[in-house]
C-alpha positions, 0 to 999 in steps of 0.5 A: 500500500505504501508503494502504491501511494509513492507511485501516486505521489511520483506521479503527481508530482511529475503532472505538476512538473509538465504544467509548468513546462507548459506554461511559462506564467513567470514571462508575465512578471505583473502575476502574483504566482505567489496567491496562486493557490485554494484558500480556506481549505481546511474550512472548507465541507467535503473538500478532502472527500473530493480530493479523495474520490479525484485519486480513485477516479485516476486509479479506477475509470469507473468513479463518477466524478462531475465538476459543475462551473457556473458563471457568465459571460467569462463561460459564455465565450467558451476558451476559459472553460474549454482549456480547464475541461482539456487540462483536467482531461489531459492529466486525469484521463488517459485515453483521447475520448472524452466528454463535453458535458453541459452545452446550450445552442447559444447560435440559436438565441442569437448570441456568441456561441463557444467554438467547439460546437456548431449550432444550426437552426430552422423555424422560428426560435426565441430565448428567455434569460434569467437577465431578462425582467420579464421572462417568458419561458422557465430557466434552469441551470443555464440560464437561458433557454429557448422556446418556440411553438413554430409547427416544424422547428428544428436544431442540430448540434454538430462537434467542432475539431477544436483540439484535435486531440480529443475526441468528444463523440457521445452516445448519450445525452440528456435534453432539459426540455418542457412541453406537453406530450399532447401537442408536440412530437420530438423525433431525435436523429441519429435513431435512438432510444429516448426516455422521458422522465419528467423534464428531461430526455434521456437520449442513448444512442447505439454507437458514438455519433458527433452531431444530434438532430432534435425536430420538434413537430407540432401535432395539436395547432390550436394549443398555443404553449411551447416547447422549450429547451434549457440546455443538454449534456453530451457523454460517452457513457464509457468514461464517468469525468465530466466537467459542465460548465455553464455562462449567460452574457450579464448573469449575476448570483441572483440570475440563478436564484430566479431559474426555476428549473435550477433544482432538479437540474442540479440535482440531475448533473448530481455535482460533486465539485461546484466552481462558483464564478460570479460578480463581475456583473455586480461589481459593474452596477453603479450602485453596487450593493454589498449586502445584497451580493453577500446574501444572493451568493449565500442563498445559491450556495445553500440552494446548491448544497440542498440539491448535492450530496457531499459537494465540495464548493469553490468561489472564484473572484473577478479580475480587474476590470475597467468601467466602460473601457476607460474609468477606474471601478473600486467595486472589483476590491469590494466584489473579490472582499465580499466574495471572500467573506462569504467563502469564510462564512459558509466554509467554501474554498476559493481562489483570489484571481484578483490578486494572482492576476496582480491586483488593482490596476493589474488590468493594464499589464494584461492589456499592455501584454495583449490579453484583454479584449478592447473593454478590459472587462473581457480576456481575449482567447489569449487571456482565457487560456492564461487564466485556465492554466493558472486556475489549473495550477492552484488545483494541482497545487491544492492536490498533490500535498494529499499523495506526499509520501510524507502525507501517506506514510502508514 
């Protein structure tokens, strides 16, 4: 048992090594390497049970383990949550099939789509957000969704080469959907076998397949209701890691109080790690009101908890950020105090990306070394990915203490 504990800790250690060789943070001399880490973990429910089940889940394929990460429009655009998806899968599972998890088809409510999908749409389609002050469909835990009462309506969602090292064919998907059996018709290709359970599809394919076609026929003319859609996961059901990663354009912690859908949502991904990324959209308001925050971001983490078992919870902070691309914002030091305070509290870990990307005013190095877009709200691909690696690193620095030889010595 030892033995096998130092070739763990070897092995971890050696993962962490080809990080580094990867990515070479210290060309950036404005990080702060130094805060590069989880806090509060000792505090923090469930986080060793985690780290635990991440070591079974290396030494034995069959251990579930599901990653949820929630945010806004930082995940909406896809790079920050693609390259964290592609680091955890690179180290942690050892063949190139893998799986994508939570999507939504973006392209079909008229918003920026991440690029390692394609979405193509006919009929008449409308969408509903949890930003919105008057909605007109139910939200779940994307929040956002898409309805429509057109007679033939129709997606499909096809797989992009995006890293071509990884190959995220699926044979089974669940589809967030609502509508009355007696008006609609939902017909899936490729042929599958489809099972409803209340407000989800649950779609097996009899082999891996790269795109899903979902038609919506309408039977019953005069019912005036809609078919919506709130989101759909794509699996291979041989591997049993997934990391679901989810963002709607202005969403703040209360966006996800107000979906509906949330609950049972969660509770079908069944998370055992919940990433909880918000508050640039609060820290962006003029009057930003710190209590309110505080409460909202409790309120999701305890909704979060009463629909998982055992889930570990990290908060992430925002980065620096300018106000309409130009004015100092002193609400980004209050968010990242408020959002720290509220890990405290509610004995969550978090990692501080407002310090390790330098602290105030850090938004002009990044700028200056081409890593923002024009606004210096939003990271360009470039930033994405810098920030991914470093979010990754603070992970495997967290990790590896737990396979020391030191740590397992019997």
């Amino acid at each position: 048992m030892i033995k096998l504990k130092l070739i763990i800790a070897l092995f971890f250690c050696f993962l962490h090594l080809c990080l580094h060789s990867q990515n070479n943070f210290s060309v950036y001399n404005f990080l702060n390497l130094q805060e590069n880490q989880i806090k509060n973990t000792e505090e923090s429910e469930h986080y060793a049970d985690i780290m635990k089940k991440i070591t079974n889940l290396c030494l034995n394929k069959k251990q579930k383990f599901n990653v949820l990460h929630l945010g806004d429009s930082h995940l909406q655009a896809g790079y920050y949550s693609n390259e964290i998806r592609k680091n955890f899968q690179n180290y942690f599972i050892a063949d190139s099939l893998t799986n994508l998890g939570l999507i939504f088809p973006y392209t079909a409510a008229k918003t920026n789509n991440p690029q390692n999908y394609h979405v193509q749409y006919s009929g008449k389609w409308q969408s509903s957000k949890a930003v919105d002050d008057r909605k007109k469909a139910k939200q779940g835990i994307t929040g956002i969704t898409l309805y429509t009462n057109d007679s033939s309506a129709s997606l499909t969602i096809s797989l992009n080469n995006y890293y071509p090292i990884k190959n995220y064919s699926f044979n089974h998907t669940k589809i967030f959907c609502n509508y009355p059996d007696s008006t609609y018709n939902i017909h899936i290709s490729p042929e599958a076998q489809v099972q409803k359970n209340n407000s989800t599809l649950e779609v097996a394919f009899d082999s891996l397949t790269d795109s899903i076609q979902i038609h919506i026929e309408k039977t019953n003319h005069s019912d005036t209701t809609h078919f919506e859609l709130s989101g759909l996961t794509l699996s291979n059901t041989k591997h049993s890691f997934s990391y679901h990663a989810t963002g709607v354009n202005g969403a703040k912690a209360e966006s996800y109080l107000k979906c509906t859908l949330f609950d049972k949502q969660v509770q079908s991904l069944s998370p055992d790690w919940v990433v909880i990324s918000l508050g640039t959209n609060e820290a962006y308001t003029e009057n930003y009101k710190r209590k309110e925050f505080q409460q909202n971001l409790t309120t999701l983490i305890q909704k979060i908890r009463n629909n998982t078992n055992s889930c570990w919870i990290l908060l992430t902070t925002p980065g620096d950020a300018l106000h309409s691309g130009k004015l100092r914002n002193p609400n980004n030091q209050l968010v990242r105090q408020d959002i720290i305070k509220v890990a405290n509290n509610m004995n969550c870990s978090y990692w501080d990306f407002f310090a390790v990307m330098g602290g105030e005013n850090s938004i002009d190095s990044w700028h200056s070394s081409e890593l923002t877009a024009k606004d210096k709200l939003h990271l360009n691909k470039k930033g994405y990915l810098l920030k991914a690696n470093l979010f990754f690193d603070a992970f495997l620095n967290s990790f590896q203490p737990f396979f020391s030889p030191k740590t397992n010595k019997e």
